[in-house]
C-alpha positions as CSV (number, residue, x, y, z in Angstrom):
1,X,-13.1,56.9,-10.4
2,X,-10.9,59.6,-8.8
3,X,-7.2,59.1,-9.1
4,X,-7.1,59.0,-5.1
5,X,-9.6,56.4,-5.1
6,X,-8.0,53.8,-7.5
7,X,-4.6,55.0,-5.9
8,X,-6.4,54.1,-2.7
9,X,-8.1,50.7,-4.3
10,X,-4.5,49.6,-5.4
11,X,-2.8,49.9,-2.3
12,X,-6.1,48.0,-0.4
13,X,-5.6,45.4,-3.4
14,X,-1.3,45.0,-3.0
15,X,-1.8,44.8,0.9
16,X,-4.5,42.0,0.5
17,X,-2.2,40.3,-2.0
18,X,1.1,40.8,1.0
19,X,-1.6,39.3,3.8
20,X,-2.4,36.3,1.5
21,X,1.0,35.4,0.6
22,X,2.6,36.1,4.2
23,X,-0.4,33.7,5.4
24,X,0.4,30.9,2.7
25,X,4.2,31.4,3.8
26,X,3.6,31.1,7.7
27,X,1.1,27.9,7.3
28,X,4.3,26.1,5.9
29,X,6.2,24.3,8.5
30,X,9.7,25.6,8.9
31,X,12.6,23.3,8.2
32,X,15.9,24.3,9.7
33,X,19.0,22.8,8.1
34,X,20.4,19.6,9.8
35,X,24.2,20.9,9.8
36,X,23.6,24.5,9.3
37,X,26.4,27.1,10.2
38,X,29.6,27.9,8.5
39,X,31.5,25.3,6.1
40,X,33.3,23.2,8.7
41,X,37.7,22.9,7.6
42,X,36.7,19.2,7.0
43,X,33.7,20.0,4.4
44,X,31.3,17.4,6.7
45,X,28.8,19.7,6.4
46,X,28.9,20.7,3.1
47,X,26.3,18.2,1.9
48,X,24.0,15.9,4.3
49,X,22.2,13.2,3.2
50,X,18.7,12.2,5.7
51,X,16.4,10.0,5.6
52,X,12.8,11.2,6.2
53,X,10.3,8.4,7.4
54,X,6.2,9.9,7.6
55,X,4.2,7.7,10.0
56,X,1.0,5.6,8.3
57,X,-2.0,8.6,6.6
58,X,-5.2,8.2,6.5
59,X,-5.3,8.1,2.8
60,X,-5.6,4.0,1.3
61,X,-2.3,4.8,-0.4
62,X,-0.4,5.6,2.2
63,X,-1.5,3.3,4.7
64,X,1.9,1.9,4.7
65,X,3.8,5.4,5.7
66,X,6.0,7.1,3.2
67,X,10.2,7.6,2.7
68,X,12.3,10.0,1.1
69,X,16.0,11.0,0.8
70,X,16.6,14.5,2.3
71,X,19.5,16.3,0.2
72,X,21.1,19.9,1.8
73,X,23.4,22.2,0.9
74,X,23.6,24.6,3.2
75,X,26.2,26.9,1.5
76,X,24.2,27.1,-2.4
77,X,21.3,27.3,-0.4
78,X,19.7,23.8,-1.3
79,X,17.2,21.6,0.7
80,X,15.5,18.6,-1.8
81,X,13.7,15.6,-1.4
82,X,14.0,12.4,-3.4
83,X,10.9,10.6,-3.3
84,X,9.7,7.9,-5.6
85,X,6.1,8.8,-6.4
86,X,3.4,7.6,-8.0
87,X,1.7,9.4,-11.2
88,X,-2.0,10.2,-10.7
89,X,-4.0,9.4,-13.7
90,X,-7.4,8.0,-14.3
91,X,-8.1,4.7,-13.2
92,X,-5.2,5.2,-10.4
93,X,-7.0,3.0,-7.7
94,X,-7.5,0.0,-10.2
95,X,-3.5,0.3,-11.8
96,X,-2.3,0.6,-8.3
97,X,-3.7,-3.0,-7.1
98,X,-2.6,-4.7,-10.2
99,X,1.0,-3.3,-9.9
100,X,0.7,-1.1,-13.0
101,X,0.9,2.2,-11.9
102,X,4.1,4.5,-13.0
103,X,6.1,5.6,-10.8
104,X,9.3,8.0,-11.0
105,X,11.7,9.5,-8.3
106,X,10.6,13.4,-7.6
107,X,12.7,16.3,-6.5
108,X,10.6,18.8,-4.2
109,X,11.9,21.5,-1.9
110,X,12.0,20.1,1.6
111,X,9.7,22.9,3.0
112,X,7.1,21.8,-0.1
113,X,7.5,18.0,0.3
114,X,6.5,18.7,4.2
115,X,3.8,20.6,4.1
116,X,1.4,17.8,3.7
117,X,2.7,15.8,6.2
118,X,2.3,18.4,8.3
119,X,-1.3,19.6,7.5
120,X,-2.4,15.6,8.3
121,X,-0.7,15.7,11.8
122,X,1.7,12.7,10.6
123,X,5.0,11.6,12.5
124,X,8.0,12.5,10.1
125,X,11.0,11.4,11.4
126,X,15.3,12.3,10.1
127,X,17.6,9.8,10.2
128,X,21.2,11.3,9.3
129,X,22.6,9.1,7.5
130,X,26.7,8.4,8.4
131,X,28.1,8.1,4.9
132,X,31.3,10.1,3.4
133,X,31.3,13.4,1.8
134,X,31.9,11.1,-1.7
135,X,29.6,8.9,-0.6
136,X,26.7,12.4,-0.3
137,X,27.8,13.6,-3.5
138,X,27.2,10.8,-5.4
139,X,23.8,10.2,-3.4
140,X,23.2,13.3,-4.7
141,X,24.4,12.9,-8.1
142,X,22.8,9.7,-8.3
143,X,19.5,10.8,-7.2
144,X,19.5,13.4,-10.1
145,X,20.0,11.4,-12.7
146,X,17.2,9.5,-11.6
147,X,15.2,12.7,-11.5
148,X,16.4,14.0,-14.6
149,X,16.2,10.7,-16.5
150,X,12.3,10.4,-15.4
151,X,13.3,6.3,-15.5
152,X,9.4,4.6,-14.8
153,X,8.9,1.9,-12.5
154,X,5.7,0.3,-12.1
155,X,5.2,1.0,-8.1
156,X,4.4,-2.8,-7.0
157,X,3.3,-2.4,-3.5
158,X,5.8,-4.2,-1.2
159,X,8.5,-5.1,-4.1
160,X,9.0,-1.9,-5.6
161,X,7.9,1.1,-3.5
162,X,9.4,4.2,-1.5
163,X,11.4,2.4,0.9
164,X,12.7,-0.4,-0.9
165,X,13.6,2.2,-3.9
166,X,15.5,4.8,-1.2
167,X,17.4,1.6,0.6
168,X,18.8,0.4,-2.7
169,X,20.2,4.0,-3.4
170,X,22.1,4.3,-0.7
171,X,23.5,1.0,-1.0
172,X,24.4,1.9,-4.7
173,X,26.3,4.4,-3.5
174,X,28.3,2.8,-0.6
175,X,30.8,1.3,-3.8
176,X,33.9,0.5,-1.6
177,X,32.3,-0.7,1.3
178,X,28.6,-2.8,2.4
179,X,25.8,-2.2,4.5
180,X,25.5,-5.3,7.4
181,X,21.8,-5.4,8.9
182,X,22.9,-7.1,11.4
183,X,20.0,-9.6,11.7
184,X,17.1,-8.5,10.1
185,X,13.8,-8.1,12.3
186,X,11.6,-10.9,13.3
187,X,9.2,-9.1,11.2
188,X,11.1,-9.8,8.2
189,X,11.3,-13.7,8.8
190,X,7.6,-14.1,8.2
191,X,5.9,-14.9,5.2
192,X,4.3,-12.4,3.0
193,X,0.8,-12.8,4.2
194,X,1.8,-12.1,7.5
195,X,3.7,-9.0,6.5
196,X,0.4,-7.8,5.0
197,X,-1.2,-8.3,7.9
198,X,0.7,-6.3,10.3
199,X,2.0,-3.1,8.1
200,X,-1.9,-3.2,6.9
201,X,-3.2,-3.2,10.6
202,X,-4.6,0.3,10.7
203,X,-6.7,-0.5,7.8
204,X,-8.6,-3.9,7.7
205,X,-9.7,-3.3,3.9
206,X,-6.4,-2.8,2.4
207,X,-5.7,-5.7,4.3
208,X,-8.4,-7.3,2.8
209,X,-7.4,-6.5,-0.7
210,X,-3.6,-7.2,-0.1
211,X,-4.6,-10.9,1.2
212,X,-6.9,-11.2,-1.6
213,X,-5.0,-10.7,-4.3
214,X,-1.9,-11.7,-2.6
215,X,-2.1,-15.3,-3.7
216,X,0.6,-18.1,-3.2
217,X,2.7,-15.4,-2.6
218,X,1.1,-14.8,0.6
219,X,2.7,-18.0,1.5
220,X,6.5,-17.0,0.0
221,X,9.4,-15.0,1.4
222,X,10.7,-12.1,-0.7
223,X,14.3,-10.4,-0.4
224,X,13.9,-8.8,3.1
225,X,14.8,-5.5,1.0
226,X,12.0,-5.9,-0.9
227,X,9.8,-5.7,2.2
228,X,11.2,-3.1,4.2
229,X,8.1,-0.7,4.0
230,X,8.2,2.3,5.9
231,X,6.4,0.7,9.2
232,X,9.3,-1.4,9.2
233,X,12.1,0.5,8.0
234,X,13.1,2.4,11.3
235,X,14.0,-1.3,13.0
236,X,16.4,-1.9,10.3
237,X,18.2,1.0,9.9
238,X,19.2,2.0,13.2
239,X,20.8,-1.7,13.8
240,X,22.6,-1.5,10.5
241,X,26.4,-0.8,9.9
242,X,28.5,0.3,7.4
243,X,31.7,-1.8,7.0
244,X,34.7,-0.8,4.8
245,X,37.4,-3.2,3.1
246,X,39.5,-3.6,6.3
247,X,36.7,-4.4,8.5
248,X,36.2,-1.4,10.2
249,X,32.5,-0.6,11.1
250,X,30.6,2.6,11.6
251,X,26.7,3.2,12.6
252,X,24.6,3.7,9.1
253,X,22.8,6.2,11.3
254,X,24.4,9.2,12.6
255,X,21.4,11.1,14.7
256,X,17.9,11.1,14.2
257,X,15.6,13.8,14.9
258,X,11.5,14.9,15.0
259,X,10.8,17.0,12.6
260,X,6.8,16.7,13.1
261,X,5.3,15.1,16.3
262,X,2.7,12.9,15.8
263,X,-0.4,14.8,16.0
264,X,-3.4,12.8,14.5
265,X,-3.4,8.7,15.2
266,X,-5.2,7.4,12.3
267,X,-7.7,4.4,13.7
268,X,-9.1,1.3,11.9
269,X,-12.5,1.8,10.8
270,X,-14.6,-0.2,12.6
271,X,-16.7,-1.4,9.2
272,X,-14.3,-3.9,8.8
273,X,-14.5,-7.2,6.3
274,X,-15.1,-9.5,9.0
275,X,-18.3,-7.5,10.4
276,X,-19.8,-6.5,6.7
277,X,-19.5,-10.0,5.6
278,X,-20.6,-11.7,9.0
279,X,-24.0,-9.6,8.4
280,X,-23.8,-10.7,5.1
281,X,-23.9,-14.2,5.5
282,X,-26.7,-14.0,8.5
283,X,-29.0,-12.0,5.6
284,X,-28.5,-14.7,3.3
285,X,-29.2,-17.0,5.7
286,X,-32.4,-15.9,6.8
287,X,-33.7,-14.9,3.7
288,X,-32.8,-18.7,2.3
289,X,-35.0,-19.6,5.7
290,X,-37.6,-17.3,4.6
291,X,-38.0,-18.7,1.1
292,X,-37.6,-22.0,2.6
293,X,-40.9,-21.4,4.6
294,X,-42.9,-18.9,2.4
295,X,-41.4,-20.2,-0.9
296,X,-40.2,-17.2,-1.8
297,X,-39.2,-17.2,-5.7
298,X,-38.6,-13.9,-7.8
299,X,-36.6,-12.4,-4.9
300,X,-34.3,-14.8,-4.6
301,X,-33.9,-15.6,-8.3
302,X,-32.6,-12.1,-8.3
303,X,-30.5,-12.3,-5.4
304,X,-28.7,-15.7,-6.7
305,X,-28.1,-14.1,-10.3
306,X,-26.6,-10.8,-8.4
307,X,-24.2,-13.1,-6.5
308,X,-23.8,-15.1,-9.9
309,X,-22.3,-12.0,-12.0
310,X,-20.7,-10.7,-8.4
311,X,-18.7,-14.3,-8.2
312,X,-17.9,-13.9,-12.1
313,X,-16.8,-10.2,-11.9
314,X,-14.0,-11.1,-9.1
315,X,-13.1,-14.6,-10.8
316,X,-11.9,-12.6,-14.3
317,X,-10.2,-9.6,-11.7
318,X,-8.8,-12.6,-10.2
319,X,-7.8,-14.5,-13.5
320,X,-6.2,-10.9,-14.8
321,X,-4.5,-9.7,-11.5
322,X,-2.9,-13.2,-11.0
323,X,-1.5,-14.0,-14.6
324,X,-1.4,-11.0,-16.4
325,X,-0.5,-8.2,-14.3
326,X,2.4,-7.7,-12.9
327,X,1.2,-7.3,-8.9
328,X,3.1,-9.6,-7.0
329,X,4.8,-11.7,-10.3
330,X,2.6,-14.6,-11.9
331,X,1.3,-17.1,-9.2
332,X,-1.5,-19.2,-8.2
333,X,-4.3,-17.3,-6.3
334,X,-6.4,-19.7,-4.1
335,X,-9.8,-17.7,-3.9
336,X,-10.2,-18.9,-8.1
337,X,-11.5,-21.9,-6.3
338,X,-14.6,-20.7,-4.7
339,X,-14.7,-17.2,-7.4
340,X,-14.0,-18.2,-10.9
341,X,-16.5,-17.7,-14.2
342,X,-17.0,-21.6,-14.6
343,X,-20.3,-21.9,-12.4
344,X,-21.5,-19.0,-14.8
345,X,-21.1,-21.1,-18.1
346,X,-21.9,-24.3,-16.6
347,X,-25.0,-22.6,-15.7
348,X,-25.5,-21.0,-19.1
349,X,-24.8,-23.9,-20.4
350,X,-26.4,-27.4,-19.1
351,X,-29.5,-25.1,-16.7
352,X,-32.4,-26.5,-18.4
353,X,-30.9,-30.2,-18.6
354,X,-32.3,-32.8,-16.2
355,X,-30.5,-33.5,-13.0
356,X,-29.0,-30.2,-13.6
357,X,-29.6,-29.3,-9.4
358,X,-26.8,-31.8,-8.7
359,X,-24.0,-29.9,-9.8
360,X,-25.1,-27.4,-6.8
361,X,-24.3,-30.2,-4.7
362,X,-20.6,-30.9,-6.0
363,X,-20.1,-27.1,-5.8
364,X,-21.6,-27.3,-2.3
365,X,-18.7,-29.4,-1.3
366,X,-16.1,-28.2,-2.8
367,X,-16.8,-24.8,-1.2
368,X,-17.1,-26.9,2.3
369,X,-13.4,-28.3,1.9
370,X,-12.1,-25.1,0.8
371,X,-13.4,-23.8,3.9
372,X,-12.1,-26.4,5.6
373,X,-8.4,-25.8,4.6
374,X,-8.1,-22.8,5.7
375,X,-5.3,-23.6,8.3
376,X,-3.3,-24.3,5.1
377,X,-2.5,-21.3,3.2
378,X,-2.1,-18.1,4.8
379,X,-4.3,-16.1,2.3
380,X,-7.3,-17.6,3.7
381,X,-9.0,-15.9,6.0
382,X,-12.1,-16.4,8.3
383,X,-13.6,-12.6,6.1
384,X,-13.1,-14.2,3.3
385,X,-14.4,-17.5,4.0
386,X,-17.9,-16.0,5.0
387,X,-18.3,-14.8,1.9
388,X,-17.5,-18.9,0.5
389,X,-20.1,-19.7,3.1
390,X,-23.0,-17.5,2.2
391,X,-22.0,-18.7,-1.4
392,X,-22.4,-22.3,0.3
393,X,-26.0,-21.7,1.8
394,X,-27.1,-20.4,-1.6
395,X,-25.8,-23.7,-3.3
396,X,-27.3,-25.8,-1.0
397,X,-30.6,-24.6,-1.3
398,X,-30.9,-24.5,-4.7
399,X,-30.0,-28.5,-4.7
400,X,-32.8,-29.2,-2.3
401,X,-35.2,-27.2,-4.5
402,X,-33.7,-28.4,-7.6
403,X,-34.0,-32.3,-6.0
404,X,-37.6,-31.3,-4.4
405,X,-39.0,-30.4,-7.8
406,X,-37.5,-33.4,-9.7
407,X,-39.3,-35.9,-7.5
């Protein structure tokens, strides 16, 4: 290769390189400072503390939306986020519905934290928050520590997540003075299982799984800090108020601002629970009806031992997700009634003894009265419940074929 060739393929390679990077810099969103401009005589603007709300993803995870504490400093030329996130690792999706995952607060450059918002069309929202120039700087300082210090959290849904972490920082920081909410949302006076409910809306599954493992709890009432997810945290915020020593109150919001419209509305899949299990229980049905008629055997024998280990495999989850993880705190979970591994060793157990067919019977009933209470816990649900009824239908039978062949 001539010298004025590879002089020729260097420049063609450093001008590919300068098109690639000014492409990578121009498809991140641009983040002006909040209180740019020169140092004010007063120093208000030398730091300003935000709080960024993201609007509900697409993702499972973030179904709930997302918070972060913005930090600037216009004059060293710093723009952070604070966000408590959760660590990716294998098994991620399991850890994170039995309130084991680890979770640490995270400093990222504003531009960097935004860029996925922005790439997913999501709503971000800034809420300035009204505090002292102190009050900032030991946000601030506070906030690195946290950083620095890497102190783990187990990310526990509702109790422990973005929000609640982010709210409790800034009222760490407001020493001489208190935060007064000034009545907290109707949302906040429900119980747990109807807060799961509505900041679960735009996804019927994670609903599903929230109520299911939700037990008793879905009936309690945790601190209203506790709950104040993302979907909910805007109501509370902009009614709060600061109040100092003599009294004197101040908005906890100063302004608010869009930093990204809302450009992609993420909509409930319509394969929800209720319709997969509804066809679910109509199959079972008919299929009992066909063996009923045809007296089918070997199919069904197959089908009852696949809901057999389906029943066991969510009564251990159950067992383990209810008294030995650390999801929601130790609590009763109602669905260990209907799933549970005691029909599997009974069956193991006392199959071949005579009379065996009645205990089909007793199980029979006992899923009709826990279908029956429904009205009486708020963790159980009509999606649910199908799957206690097609549960029921295969019980049933097997007590007039276990009855038909002893007499």
């Amino acid at each position: 290769m001539t010298f004025s060739r590879l002089k020729a393929t260097t420049m063609a390679l450093v001008a590919t390189i300068l098109l690639a990077t000014s492409a990578i810099v121009m498809a991140q969103p641009q983040v002006p400072w909040t209180n740019g401009g020169p140092l004010l005589p007063d120093s208000s603007n030398f730091v300003t503390a935000s709080l960024l709300i993201a609007s509900p993803g697409e993702a499972i995870y973030s179904t709930y939306g997302h918070a972060a504490i913005r930090m600037e400093c216009p004059v060293h030329n710093l723009d952070y986020c604070f966000s408590f996130e959760q660590e990716a690792d294998m098994g991620g999706f399991i850890k994170f519905f039995v309130g084991k995952t680890d979770a640490h607060m995270v400093a990222v450059p504003t531009v960097k934290f935004l860029t996925e918002f922005n790439k997913e069309g999501r709503e971000v929202k800034q809420y300035i928050l009204n505090l002292t120039t102190h009050e900032k700087k030991e946000l601030w300082r506070l906030l690195d520590n946290d950083y620095v210090d890497e102190e783990v959290r187990h990310f526990n849904l509702l109790q422990n997540n973005c929000s609640s972490v982010s709210l409790m920082a800034i009222e760490n920081v407001v020493t001489d003075e208190t935060i007064d909410f000034n009545g907290w949302p109707e949302e906040f006076k429900m119980n747990n299982g109807k807060v799961f409910r509505l900041m679960t809306k735009s996804s019927p599954w994670l609903e599903f799984i929230s109520i299911t493992l939700g037990g008793t709890e879905s009936d309690a009432f945790w601190e209203q800090e506790q709950r104040a997810a993302p979907a909910l945290l805007t109501k509370v915020i902009k009614k709060a108020e600061i109040v100092d020593a003599n009294g004197n109150r101040r908005p906890m919001i100063n302004d608010e601002k869009q930093i990204f419209p809302l450009k992609n509305r993420f909509e409930a899949s319509p394969v929800t629970p209720f319709w997969v299990f509804s066809l679910l229980f109509l199959a079972v049905s008919l299929i009992t009806l066909a063996q009923f008629k045809w007296k089918l055997k070997w199919p069904m024998r197959a089908l009852d031992i696949l809901l057999m280990v389906l029943v066991t495999a969510v009564g251990f989850f159950l067992i383990y997700t209810s008294f030995v993880s650390g999801l929601f705190g130790k609590h009763w979970n109602w669905y260990l009634i209907p799933f549970n591994p005691l029909p599997l060793i009974i069956w193991l157990i006392w199959r071949k003894r005579k009379g065996f067919y009645k205990v089909y019977l007793l199980y029979t009933v006992v899923l009709v009265l826990f279908i029956l209470a429904t009205p009486l816990s708020e963790q159980l649900d009509l999606p649910h419940q199908l799957i206690t009824a097609t549960l029921a239908v295969r019980c049933l039978y097997n007590y007039y074929e276990g009855r038909r062949q002893a007499t």
